[in-house]
matplotlib code that plots the C-alpha trace (Angstrom):
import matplotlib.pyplot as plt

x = [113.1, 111.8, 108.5, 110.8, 112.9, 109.4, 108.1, 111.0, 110.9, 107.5, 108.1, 111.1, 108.6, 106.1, 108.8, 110.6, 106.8, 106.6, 110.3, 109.0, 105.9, 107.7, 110.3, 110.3, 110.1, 112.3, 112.3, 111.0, 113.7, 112.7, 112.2, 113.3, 110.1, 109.7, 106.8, 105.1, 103.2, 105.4, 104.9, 106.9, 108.0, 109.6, 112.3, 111.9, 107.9, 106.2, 104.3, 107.5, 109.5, 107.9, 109.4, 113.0, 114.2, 114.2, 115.0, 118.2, 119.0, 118.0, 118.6, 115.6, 116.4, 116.7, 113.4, 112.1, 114.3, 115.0, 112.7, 112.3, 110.8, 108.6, 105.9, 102.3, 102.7, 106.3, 105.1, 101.9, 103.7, 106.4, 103.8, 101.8, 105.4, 106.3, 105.2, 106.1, 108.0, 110.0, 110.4, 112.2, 114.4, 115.9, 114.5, 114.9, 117.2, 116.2, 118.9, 117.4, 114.2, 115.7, 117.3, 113.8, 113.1, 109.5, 110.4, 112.9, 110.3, 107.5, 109.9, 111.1, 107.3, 106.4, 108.8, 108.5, 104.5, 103.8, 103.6, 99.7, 98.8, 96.7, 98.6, 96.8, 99.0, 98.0, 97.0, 98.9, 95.8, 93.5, 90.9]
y = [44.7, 45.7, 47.2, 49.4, 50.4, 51.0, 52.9, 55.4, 55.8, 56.9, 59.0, 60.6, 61.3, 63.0, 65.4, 67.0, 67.3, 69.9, 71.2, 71.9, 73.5, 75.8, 76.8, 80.0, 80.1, 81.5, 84.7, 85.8, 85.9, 89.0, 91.6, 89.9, 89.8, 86.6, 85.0, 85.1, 82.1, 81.3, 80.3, 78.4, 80.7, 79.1, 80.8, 79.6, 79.5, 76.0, 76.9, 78.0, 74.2, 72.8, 76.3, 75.0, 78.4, 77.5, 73.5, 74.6, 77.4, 75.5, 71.5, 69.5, 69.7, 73.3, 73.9, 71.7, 73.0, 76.5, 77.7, 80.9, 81.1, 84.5, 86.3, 86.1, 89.6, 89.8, 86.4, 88.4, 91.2, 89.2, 88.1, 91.7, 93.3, 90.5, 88.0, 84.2, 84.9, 88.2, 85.6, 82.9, 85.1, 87.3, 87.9, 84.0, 84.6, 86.5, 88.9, 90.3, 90.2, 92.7, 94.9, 95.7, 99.7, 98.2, 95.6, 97.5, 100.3, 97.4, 95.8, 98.7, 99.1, 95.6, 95.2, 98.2, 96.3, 93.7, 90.1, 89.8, 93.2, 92.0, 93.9, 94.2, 94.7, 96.9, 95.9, 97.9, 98.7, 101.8, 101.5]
z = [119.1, 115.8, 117.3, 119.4, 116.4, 114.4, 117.7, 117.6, 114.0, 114.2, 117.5, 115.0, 112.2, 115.0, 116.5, 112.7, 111.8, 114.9, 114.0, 110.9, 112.0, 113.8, 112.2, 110.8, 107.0, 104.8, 103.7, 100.0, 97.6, 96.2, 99.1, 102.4, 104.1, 105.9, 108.3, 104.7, 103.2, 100.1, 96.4, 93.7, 90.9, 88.0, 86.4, 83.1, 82.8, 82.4, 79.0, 77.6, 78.6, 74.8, 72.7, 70.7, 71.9, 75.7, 74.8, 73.2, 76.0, 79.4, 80.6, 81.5, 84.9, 84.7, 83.5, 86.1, 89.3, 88.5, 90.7, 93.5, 96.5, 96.4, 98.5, 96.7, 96.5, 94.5, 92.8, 91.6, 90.5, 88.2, 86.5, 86.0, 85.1, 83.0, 79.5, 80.5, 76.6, 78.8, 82.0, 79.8, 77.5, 79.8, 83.6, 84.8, 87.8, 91.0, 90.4, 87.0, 88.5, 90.9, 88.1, 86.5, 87.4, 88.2, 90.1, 92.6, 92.8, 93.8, 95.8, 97.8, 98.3, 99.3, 102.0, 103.8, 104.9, 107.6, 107.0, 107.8, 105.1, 102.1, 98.9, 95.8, 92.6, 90.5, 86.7, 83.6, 82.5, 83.1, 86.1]

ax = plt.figure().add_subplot(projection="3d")
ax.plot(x, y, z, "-o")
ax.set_aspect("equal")
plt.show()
């Protein structure tokens, strides 16, 4: 009786695995597109969890889970737009992200491209 238990267990396991697989991701937190491979982003960036300035403003487990699931290209572009000192201060939730005049112009961009398009973010500084 136990084998069978261990059997269906196992047969359990097999079939969420192919749920999973085909279930359609979630879209990017920042501009909606979805059937895109996604990337952690940490609110509150991990070299600035050791600064007494974001100790005494965020938990532990703040620091740790805080955390948005973004498009490489709008993950890419947080980090060209802003500092990880900019990300921890002020811009660690999705909605002031979006209030950036930088960010709504890339992200009105961004979404307006298929899934499978390659987008390069451009640098700040001069080509």
């Amino acid at each position: 009786m136990a084998k069978g238990k261990a059997k269906n267990n196992e047969d359990a396991a097999f079939w969420e695995a192919i749920l999973a697989e085909k279930a359609p991701s979630p879209p990017c937190e920042l501009c909606g597109r979805d059937e895109v491979e996604l990337t952690q982003h940490h609110l509150i960036p991990k070299s600035r969890h050791d600064k007494a300035r974001t100790k005494r403003e965020f938990s532990r487990d703040e620091m740790k889970n805080d955390i948005a699931m973004l498009c490489p290209a709008c993950h890419a572009q947080v980090h060209e737009v802003f500092s990880n000192q900019e990300l921890s201060s002020y811009y660690h939730t999705v909605e002031r992200l979006k209030e950036h005049t930088e960010m709504q112009k890339f992200i009105n961009w961004v979404k307006k491209r298929p899934a499978g398009q390659t987008i390069r973010v451009k640098s700040g500084g001069s080509d």
